[in-house]
C-alpha positions in Angstrom: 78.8 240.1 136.7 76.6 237.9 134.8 74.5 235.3 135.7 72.7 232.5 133.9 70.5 230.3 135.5 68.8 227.0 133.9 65.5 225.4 134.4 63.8 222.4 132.6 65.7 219.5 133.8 64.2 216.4 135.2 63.3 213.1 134.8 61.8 212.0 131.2 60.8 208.1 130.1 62.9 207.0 127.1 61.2 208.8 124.0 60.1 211.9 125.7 60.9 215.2 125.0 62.3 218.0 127.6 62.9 221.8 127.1 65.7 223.8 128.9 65.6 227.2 129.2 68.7 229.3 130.5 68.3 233.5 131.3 70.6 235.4 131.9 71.3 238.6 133.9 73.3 241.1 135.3 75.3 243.6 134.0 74.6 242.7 130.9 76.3 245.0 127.8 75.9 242.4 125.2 75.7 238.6 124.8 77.4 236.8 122.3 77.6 233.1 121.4 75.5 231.1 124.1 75.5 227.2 124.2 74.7 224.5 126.2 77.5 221.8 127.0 76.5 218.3 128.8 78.6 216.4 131.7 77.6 212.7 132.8 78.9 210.7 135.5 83.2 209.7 134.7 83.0 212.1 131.8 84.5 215.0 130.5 81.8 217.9 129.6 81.0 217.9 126.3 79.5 220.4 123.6 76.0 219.9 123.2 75.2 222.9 121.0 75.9 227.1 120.7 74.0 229.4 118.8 75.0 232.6 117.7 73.5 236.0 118.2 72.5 235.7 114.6 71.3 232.7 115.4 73.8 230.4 113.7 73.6 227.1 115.4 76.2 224.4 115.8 75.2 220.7 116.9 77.4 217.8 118.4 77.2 215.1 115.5 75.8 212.7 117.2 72.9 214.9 118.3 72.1 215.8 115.2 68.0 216.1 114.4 67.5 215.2 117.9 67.9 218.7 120.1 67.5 222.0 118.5 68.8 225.5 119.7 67.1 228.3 120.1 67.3 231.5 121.7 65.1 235.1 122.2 67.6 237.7 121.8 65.2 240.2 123.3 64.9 238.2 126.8 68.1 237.0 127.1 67.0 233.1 127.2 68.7 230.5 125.5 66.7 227.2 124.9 67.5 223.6 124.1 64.8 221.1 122.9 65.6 217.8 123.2 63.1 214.6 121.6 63.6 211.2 121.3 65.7 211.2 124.5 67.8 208.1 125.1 69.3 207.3 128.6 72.8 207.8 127.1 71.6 211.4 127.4 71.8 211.6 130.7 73.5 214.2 132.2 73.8 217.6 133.9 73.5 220.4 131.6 74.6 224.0 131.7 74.3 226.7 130.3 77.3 229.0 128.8 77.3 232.4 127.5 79.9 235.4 126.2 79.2 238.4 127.3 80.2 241.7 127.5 79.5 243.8 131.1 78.9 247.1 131.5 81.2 247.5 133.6 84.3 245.8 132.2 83.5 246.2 128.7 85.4 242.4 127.8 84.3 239.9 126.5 84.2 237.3 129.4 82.5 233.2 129.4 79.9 232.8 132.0 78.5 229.0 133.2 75.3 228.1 134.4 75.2 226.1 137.8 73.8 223.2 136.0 70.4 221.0 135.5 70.2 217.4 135.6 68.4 215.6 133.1 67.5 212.2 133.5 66.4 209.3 131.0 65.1 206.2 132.2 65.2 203.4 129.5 
């Protein structure tokens, strides 16, 4: 099994800035594409952004120049900055990541249990 776990969320002025950070662990054999994906209240989650082992990034349009993707291949962590934060980007975030176990050897899509990030205008 694999298991990913957020951190960074919180509550952030209009403006500010806020980092997530997601590890993950287990029986880890490889990970794969990892990405973080955004739910607010009376929506559908939504793709934020993924990035590639190679690093390879994609971006929701509309968030664009605002929130970059990162990741350290070597500690498993995948990382979303996020500036100029609106209160439309409100929402809880998780975490998502394709890995391969040890012990199954599949590839299987793993979520986070979620972070709430909160901007007041």
């Amino acid at each position: 099994q694999v298991q990913l776990v957020e951190s960074g969320g919180g509550l952030v002025q209009a403006g500010g800035s806020l980092r997530l950070s997601c590890t993950a662990s287990g029986s880890i054999f490889s990970l794969h594409t990892m990405g973080w994906y955004r739910q607010a209240p009376g929506k559908q989650r939504e793709l934020v952004a993924t990035i590639t082992r190679a690093s390879t990034t994609t971006y929701a349009d509309s968030l664009k120049g605002r929130f970059t993707i990162s990741r350290d291949n070597a500690k498993n962590t995948v990382y979303l900055q996020m500036n100029s934060l609106k209160p439309e980007d409100t929402a809880v975030y998780y975490c998502n990541a394709e890995a391969v176990t040890v012990r199954s050897g599949l590839l299987y899509n793993y979520w986070g249990q979620g972070t709430q990030v909160t901007v007041s205008s």
